[in-house]
N, C-alpha and C positions, 0 to 999 in steps of 0.2 A: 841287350837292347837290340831288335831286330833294326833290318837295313833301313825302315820307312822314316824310323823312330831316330836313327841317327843323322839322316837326312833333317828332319824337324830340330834338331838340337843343331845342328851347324847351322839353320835358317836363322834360326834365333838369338842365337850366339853374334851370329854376322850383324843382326839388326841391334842386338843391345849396342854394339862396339861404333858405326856406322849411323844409322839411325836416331835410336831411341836419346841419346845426352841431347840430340838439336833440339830434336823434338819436341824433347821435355822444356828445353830452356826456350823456347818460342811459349810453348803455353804458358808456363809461369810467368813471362814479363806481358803476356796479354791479361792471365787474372793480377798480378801485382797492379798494373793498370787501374782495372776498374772496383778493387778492392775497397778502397775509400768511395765510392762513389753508389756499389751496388750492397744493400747489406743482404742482400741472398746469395752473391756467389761465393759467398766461402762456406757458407753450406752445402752450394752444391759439388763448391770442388771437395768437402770433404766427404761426400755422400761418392762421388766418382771414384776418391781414391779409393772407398769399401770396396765396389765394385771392380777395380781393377785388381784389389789384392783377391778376392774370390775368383774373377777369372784368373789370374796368374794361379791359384791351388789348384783348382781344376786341370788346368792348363797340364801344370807337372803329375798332378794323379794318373791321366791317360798320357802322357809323354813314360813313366814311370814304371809302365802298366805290367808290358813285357819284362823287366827286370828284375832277377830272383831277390829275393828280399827286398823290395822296394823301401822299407820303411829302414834298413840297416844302410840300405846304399846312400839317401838322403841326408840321413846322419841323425834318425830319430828315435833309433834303438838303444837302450840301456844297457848297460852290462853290469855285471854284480859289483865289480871293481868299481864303478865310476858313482858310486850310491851319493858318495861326498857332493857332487853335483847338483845332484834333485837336492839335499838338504838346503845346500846354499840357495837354490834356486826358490825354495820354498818360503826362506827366511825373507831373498830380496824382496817376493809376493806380498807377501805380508806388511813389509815397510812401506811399500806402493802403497796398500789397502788403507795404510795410518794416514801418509800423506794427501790423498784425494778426497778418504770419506772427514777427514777430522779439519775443522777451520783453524782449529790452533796453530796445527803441524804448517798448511796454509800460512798462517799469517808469520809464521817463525821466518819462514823463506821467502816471505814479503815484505821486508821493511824497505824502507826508500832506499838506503844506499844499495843492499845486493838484487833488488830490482831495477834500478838504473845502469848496474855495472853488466846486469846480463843480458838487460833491451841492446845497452849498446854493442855488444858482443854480438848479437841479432839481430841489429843491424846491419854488422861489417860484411857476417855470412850471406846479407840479403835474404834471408825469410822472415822477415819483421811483419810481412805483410803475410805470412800462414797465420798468426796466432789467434785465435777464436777472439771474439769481441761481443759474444752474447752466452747467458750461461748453456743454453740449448746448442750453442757451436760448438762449447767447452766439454759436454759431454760425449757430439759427434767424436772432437781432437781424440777423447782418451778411447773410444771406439778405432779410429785411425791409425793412433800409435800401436792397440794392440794386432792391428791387423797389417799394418808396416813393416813390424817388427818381426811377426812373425813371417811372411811369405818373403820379404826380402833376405830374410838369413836363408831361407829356404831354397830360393834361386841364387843367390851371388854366392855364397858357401856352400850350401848342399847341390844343388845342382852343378855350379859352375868345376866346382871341385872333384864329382864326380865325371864331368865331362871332359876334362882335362886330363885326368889319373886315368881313366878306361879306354876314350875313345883314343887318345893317344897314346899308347905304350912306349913305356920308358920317363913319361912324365912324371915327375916327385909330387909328392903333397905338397913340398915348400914354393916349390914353380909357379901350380896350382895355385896356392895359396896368394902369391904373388899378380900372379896375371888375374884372378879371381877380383881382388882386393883395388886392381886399376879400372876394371870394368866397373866396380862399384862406384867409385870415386868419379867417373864419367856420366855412371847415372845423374851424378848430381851437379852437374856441370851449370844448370842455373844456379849455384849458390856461389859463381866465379871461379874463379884461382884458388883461392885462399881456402874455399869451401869446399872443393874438390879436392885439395890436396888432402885438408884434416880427413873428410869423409873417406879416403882414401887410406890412411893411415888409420882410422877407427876399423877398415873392412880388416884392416890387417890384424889389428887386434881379437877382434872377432875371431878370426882365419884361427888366430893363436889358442885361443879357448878352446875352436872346435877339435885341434888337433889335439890338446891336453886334456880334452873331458871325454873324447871320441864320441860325441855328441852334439846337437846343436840346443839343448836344450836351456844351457848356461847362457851362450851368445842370443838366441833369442831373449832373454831374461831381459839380459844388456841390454841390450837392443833398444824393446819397448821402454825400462826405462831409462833410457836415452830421449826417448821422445815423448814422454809425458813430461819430464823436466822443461820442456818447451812451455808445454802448458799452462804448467805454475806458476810463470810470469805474464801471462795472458793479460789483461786488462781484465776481461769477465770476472778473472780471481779477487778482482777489487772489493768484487761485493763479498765475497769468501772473508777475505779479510778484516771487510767493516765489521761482518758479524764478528768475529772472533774477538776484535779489540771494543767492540761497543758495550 
């Protein structure tokens, strides 16, 4: 990574840790606000996140640029050994594909009781007020989770991981791993204490995969569906479910 390039990664780095958690928890409690009141801004917050996860790929492509193997250093190269991965990865895909396109799969994971037990879990974390509430928002979400899921493993694990191990020497993966795994957890500093701590301990898990598959391609897997299960419980999903039980 030439000098300009390491200069931008300590900028960035300072603003995630510094920065970006306030940030973020200001704008979230100004959309949780008008959430119930405006029914286009959670379309356009979920149209904003597209766009920020595209700029954050961008972002890392030319941050990246200078770097031999770009795509091995990020953590999105295969190895022959690690094939077990892409299988599993392929199987989780496909379980996604049953549960979004099929109402049944839908209405299985809708019934009153495990829909109330997980609003209120959704509530505690405070994003009660992300969840899509028209089927046109519902389709943005699942547009959002896949693109959430995949640029944030991208930056908090692939990036963050390699910026700790290189730019630092003597740095472990586990350290990495660690301090990677708090900065994530701060991302999400709007969803409280409670929310930043989980989300903190999910990076860690994450962290754990990347190191065991030497790949991000599992953790991304995870990832996204981690955040379509959001969805599921959506309200929009109501009508998913009417059909299926009517």
């Amino acid at each position: 990574m030439h000098q300009f390039a390491r200069w931008v990664a300590h900028a960035w780095v300072i603003y995630m840790i510094t920065i970006a958690p306030f940030r973020g928890r200001k704008q979230y409690r100004s959309f949780a606000e008008k959430a119930n009141n405006d029914p286009n801004i959670k379309t356009q917050y979920y149209l904003q996140s597209l766009r920020g996860g595209l700029n954050a790929l961008i972002f890392l492509g030319l941050l990246f640029d200078s770097v031999p193997n770009p795509l091995e250093a990020i953590g999105l190269s295969v190895k022959p050994e690690d094939r077990w991965a892409t299988v599993i990865t392929a199987m989780l895909v496909l379980i996604l594909g049953i549960a979004i396109t099929r109402p049944e799969a839908r209405a299985r994971m809708g019934n009153p009781k495990s829909r109330e037990k997980a609003l209120k879990g959704f509530e505690e974390l405070n994003v009660l007020a992300l969840l899509p509430t028209t089927r046109r928002q519902e389709w943005l979400w699942y547009a959002a989770a896949l693109s959430n899921g995949t640029w944030e493993e991208l930056v908090y694990r692939g990036f963050l991981i390699f910026y700790f191990t290189h730019i630092f020497p003597g740095v472990s993966f586990f350290a990495a791993l660690c301090a990677s795994s708090l900065i994530f957890g701060l991302a999400h500093l709007y969803q409280g204490i409670r929310g930043t701590i989980s989300t903190t301990i999910f990076g860690a898990l994450m962290g754990f995969l990347y190191w065991n598959t030497g790949n991000l391609i599992l953790p991304i897997t995870c990832h996204v569906a981690n955040d379509l299960y959001f969805g599921f419980y959506s309200p929009a999903g109501n009508d998913v479910i009417s059909e299926a039980t009517s």
